[in-house]
C-alpha positions as CSV (number, residue, x, y, z in Angstrom):
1,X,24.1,13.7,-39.7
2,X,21.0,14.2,-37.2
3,X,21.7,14.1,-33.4
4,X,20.1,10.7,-33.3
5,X,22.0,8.9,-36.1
6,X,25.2,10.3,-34.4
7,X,24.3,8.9,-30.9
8,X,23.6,5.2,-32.8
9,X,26.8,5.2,-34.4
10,X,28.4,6.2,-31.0
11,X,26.9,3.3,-29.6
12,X,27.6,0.8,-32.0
13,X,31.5,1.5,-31.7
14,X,31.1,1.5,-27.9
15,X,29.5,-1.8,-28.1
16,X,31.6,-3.3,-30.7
17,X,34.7,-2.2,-29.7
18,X,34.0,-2.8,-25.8
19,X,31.4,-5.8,-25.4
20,X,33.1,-7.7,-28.8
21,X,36.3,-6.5,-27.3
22,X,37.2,-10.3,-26.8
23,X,36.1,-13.9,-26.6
24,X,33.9,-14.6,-23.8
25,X,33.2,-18.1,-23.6
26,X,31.8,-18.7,-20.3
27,X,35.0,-16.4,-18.6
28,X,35.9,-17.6,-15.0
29,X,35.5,-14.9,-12.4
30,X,37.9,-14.9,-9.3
31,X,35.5,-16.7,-7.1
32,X,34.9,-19.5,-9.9
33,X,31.6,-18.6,-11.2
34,X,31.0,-18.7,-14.8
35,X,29.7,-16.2,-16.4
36,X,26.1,-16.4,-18.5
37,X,26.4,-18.0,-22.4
38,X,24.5,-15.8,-24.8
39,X,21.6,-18.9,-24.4
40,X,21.8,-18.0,-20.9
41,X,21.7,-14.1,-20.4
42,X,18.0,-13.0,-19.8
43,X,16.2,-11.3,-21.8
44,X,19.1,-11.8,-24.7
45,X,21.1,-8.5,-23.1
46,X,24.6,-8.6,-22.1
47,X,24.7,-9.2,-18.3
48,X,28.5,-8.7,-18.0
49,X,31.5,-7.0,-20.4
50,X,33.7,-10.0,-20.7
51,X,37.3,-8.6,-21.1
52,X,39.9,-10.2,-24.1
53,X,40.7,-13.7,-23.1
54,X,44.3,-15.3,-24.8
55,X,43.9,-18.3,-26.3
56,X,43.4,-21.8,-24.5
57,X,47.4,-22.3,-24.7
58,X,49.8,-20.1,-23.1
59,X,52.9,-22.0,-24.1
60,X,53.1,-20.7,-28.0
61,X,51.4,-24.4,-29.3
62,X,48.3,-24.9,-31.4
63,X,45.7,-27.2,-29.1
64,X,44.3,-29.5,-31.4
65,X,42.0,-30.7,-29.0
66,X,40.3,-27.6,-28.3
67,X,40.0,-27.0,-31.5
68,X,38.2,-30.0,-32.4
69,X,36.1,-29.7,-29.1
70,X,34.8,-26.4,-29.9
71,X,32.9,-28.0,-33.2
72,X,32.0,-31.2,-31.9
73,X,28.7,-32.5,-32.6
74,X,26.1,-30.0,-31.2
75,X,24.2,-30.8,-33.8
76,X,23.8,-34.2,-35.1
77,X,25.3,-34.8,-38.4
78,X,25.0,-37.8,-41.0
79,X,26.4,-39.1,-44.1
80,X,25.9,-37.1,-47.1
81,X,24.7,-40.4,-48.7
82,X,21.5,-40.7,-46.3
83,X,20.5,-37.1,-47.8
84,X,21.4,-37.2,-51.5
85,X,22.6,-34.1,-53.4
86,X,21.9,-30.3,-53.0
87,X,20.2,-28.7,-55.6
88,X,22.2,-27.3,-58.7
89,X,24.0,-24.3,-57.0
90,X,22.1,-21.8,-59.7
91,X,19.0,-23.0,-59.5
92,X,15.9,-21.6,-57.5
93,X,15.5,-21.6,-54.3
94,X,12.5,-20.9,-53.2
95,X,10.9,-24.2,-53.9
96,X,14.0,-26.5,-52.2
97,X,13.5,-23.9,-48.4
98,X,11.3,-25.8,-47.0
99,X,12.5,-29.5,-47.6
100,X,16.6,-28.2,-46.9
101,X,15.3,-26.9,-43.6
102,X,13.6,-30.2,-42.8
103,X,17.1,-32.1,-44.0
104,X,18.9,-29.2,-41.8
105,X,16.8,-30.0,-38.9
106,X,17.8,-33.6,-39.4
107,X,21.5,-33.4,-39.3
108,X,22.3,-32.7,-43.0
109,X,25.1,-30.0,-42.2
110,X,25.5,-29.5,-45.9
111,X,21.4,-28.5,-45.9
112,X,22.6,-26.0,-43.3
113,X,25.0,-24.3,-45.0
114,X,23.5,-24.2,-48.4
115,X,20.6,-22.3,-46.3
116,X,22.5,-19.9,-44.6
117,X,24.4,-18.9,-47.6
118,X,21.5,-18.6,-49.7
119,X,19.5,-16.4,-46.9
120,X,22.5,-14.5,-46.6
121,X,23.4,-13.6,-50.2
122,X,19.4,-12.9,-50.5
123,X,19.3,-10.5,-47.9
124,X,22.1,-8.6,-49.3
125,X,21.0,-8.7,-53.2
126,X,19.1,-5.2,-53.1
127,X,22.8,-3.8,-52.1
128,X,24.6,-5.8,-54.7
129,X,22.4,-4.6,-57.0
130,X,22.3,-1.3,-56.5
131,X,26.2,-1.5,-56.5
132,X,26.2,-2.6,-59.5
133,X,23.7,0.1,-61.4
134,X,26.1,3.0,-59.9
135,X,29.4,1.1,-60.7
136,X,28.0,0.8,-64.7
137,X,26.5,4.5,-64.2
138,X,29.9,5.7,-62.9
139,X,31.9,4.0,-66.1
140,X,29.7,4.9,-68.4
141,X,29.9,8.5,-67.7
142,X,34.0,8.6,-67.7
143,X,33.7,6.3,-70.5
144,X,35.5,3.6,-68.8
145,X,36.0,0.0,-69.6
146,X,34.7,-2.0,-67.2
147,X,37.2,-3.9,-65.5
148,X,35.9,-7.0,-63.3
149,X,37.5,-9.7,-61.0
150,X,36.0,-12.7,-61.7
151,X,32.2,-13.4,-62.4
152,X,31.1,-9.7,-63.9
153,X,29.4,-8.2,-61.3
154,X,26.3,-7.4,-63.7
155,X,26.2,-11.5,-64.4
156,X,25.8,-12.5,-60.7
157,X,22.9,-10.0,-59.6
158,X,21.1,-11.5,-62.4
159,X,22.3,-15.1,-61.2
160,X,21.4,-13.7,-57.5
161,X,17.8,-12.5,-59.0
162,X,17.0,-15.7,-60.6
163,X,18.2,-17.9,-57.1
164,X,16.8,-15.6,-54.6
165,X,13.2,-15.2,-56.6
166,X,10.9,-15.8,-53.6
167,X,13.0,-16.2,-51.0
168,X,11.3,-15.4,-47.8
169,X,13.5,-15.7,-44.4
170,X,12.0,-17.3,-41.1
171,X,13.0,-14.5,-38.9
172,X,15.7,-11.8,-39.4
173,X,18.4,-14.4,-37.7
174,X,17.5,-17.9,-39.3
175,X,20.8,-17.9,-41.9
176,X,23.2,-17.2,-38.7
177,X,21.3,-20.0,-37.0
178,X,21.4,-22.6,-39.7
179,X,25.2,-20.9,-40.1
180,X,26.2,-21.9,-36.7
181,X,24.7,-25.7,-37.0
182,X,26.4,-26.4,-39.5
183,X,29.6,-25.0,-38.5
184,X,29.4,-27.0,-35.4
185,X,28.3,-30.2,-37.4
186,X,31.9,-29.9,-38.8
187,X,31.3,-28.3,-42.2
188,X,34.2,-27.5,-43.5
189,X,33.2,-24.1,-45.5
190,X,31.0,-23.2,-42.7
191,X,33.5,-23.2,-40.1
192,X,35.7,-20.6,-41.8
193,X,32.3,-18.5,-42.7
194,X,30.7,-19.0,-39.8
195,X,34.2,-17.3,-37.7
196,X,35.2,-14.8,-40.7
197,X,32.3,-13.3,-42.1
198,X,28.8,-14.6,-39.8
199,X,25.6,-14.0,-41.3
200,X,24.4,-10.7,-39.1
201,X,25.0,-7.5,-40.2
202,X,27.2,-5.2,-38.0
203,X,25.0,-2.3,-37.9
204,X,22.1,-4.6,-36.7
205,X,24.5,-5.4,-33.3
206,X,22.1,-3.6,-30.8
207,X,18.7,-5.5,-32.0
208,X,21.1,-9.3,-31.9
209,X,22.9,-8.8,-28.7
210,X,22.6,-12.8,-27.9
211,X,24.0,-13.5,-31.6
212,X,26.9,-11.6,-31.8
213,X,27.5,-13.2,-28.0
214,X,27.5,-16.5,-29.7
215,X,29.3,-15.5,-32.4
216,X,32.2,-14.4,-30.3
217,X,32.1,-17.2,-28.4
218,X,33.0,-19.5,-31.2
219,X,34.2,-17.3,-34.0
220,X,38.0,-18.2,-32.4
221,X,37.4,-21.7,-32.3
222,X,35.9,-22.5,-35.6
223,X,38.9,-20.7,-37.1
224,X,41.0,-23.4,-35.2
225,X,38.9,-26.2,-36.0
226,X,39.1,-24.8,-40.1
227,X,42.6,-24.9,-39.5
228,X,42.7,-28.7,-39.1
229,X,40.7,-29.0,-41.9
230,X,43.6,-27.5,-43.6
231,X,41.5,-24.4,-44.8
232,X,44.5,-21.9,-45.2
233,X,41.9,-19.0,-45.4
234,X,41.4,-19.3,-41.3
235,X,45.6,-19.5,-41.1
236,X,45.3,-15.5,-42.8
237,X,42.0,-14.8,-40.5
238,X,44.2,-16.2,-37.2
239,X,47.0,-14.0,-38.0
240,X,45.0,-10.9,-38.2
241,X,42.9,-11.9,-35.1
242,X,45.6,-11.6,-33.2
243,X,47.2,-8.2,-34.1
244,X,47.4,-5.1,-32.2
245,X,45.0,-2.1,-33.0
246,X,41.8,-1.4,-34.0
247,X,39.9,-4.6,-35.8
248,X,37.3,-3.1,-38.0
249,X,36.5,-5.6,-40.5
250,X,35.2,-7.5,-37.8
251,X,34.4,-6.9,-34.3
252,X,37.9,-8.4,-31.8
253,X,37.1,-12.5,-31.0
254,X,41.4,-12.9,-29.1
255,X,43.0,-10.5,-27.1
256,X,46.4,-9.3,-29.1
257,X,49.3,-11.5,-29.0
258,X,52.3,-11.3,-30.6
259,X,53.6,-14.8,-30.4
260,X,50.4,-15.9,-31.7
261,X,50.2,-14.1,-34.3
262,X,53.6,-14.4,-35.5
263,X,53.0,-18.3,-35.5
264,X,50.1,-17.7,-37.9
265,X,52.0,-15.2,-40.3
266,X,55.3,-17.7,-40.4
267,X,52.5,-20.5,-41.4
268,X,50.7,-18.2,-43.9
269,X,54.0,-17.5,-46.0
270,X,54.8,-21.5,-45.5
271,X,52.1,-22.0,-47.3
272,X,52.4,-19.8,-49.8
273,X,56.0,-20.5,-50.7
274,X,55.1,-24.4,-51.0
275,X,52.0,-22.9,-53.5
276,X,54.3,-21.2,-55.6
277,X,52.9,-18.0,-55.0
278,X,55.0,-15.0,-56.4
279,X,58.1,-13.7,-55.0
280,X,56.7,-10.6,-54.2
281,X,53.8,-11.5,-52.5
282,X,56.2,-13.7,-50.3
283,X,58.5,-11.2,-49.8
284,X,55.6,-9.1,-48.3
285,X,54.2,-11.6,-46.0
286,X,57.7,-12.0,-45.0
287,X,58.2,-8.5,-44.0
288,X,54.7,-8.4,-42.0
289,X,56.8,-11.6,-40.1
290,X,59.3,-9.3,-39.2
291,X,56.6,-6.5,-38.0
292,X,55.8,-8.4,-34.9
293,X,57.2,-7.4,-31.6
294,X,58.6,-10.7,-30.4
295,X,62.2,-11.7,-28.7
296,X,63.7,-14.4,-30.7
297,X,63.3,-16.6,-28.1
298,X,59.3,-16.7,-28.7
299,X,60.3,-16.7,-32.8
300,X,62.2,-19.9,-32.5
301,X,59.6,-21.6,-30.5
302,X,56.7,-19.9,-32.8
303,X,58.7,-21.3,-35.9
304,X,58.8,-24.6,-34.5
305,X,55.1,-24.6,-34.3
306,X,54.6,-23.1,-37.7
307,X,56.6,-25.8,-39.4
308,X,54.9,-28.6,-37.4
309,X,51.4,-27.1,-38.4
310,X,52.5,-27.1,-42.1
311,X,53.8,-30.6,-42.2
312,X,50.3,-31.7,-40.3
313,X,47.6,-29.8,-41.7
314,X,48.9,-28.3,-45.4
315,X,52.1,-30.4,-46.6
316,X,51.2,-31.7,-50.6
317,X,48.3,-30.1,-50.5
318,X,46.6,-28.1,-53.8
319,X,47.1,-24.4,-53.6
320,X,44.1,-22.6,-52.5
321,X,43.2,-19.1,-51.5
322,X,45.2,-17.6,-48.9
323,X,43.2,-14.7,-48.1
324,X,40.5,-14.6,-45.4
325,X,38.6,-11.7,-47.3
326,X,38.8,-13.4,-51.1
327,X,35.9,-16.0,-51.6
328,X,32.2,-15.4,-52.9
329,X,29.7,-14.6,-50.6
330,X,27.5,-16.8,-52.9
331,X,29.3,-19.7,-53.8
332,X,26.9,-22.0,-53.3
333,X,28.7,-25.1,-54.1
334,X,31.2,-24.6,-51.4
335,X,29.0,-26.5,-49.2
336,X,29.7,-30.0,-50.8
337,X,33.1,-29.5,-51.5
């Protein structure tokens, strides 16, 4: 690797270890000064290194207040009968940009996400693709059967080719933007995106400092709001937010905290015992319970919390994916659901 590239990469892990080290939102100084919002800073360049914040509670409870506060309308939503319908999820694109944006604009959070979704599986289709042609390459010379999860890998480029045929971004940022409205609009499969995987690339961090600020910002918060919404993937994104360690899938948005996330593990395996999920997998969720450092006192009153949680937010509803990292990038439909 050149001298260069090596200093970058440096960098990058300095930044996104250090200045994503933990969620700003507007911290409080010692004199009681706020400090500058990504909107704010000047010239869109850090102006301070916010240090890991715990979460609005300190007493162990969930704060559904906060939570709703933190997605409350920014952007002006109505009903999804004053729109009409999305396109078809498969169908091009290109031709629908122009009047979604203008639907977007207009408080159509579903508009919102279907754009963001769209610009982001576009912009990552050249990578999918190329996956693809070494993954068949690869098989083919170790005479392998092709083993896929899901839609065959092969099937969706050529579904991403035939969606993404035209598509031309705004700007390098517009899918985190339209991302982020619609996630504060209240859409439900925004929220969880918008917190778990945002529509920036991490190796871009040093040219979308004010992004990945606003990002951070919210990213706890939407995953708290989600949780209302009874999206069990933010309960598995919560618990890992909160462990000690480095966070490499994603830059840090909470300081560590054990009682935290012990709360979020207990509610994970709550939820998947009530979904019938298989003894096994329980069994190992239940042993990660038992990997956080907490005195029992903290246990009993994270338990509590757990179990109140589950009867509000998940309690007789249909199973659905646990895990944060298992959904499809380009599940277009998700939007309306």
């Amino acid at each position: 690797m050149k001298r260069p590239a090596i200093v970058l990469a440096l960098l990058v892990l300095a930044v996104g270890g250090g200045w994503l080290g933990g969620r700003s939102q507007r911290d409080v100084d010692p004199d009681g000064e706020s400090s500058p919002s990504a909107d704010e800073s000047s010239g869109g360049r850090a102006t301070a290194t916010p240090q890991p914040r715990a979460a609005s509670r300190t007493d162990g409870q969930f704060d559904e207040a906060t939570a709703a506060a933190t997605s409350s309308g920014n952007a002006t939503s109505r009903s999804a009968e004053s729109f009409g319908p999305l396109p078809a999820p498969d169908e091009p694109i290109a031709a629908h940009l122009d009047e979604l944006r203008r639907r977007a604009a207009a408080g159509d959070e579903r508009a919102a996400c279907r754009i963001a979704m769209a610009l982001d599986a576009c912009s990552t289709l050249p990578q999918l693709a190329g996956y693809s042609e070494r993954s068949v390459a690869m098989q083919a010379a170790m005479n392998m059967r092709q083993v896929e999860m899901g839609e065959p890998l092969g099937k969706r480029v050529a579904r991403l080719e035939r969606v993404c045929a035209d598509v031309v971004p705004t700007d390098a940022t517009e899918s985190f933007r339209w991302q982020q409205q619609a996630a504060q609009a209240g859409n439900r499969e925004s929220l969880f995106r918008a917190a778990a995987t945002p529509a920036l690339r991490l190796e871009d961090l040093l040219a979308h400092v004010p992004e990945w600020s606003a990002w951070r910002d919210r990213a706890l918060g939407y995953l708290e709001q989600s949780l209302v919404q009874g999206d069990a993937r933010a309960v598995d994104a919560l618990a890992m937010a909160y462990r000690e360690g480095p966070f490499l899938r994603r830059p840090r948005i909470v300081a560590a905290d054990a009682q935290r996330g012990y709360l979020y593990s207990r509610l994970r395996t709550r939820i998947a015992e009530a979904a019938g999920e298989p003894p096994a997998r329980i069994a190992a969720m239940v042993a990660e319970e038992a990997s956080w450092s907490l005195d029992e006192a903290g246990r009993a009153v994270a338990e509590s919390e757990a179990a109140r949680l589950f009867d509000q937010y998940f309690a007789g509803r249909p199973a659905q994916p646990l895990d944060a990292d298992v959904f499809t990038q380009d599940d277009f439909g998700a939007c309306e659901r």
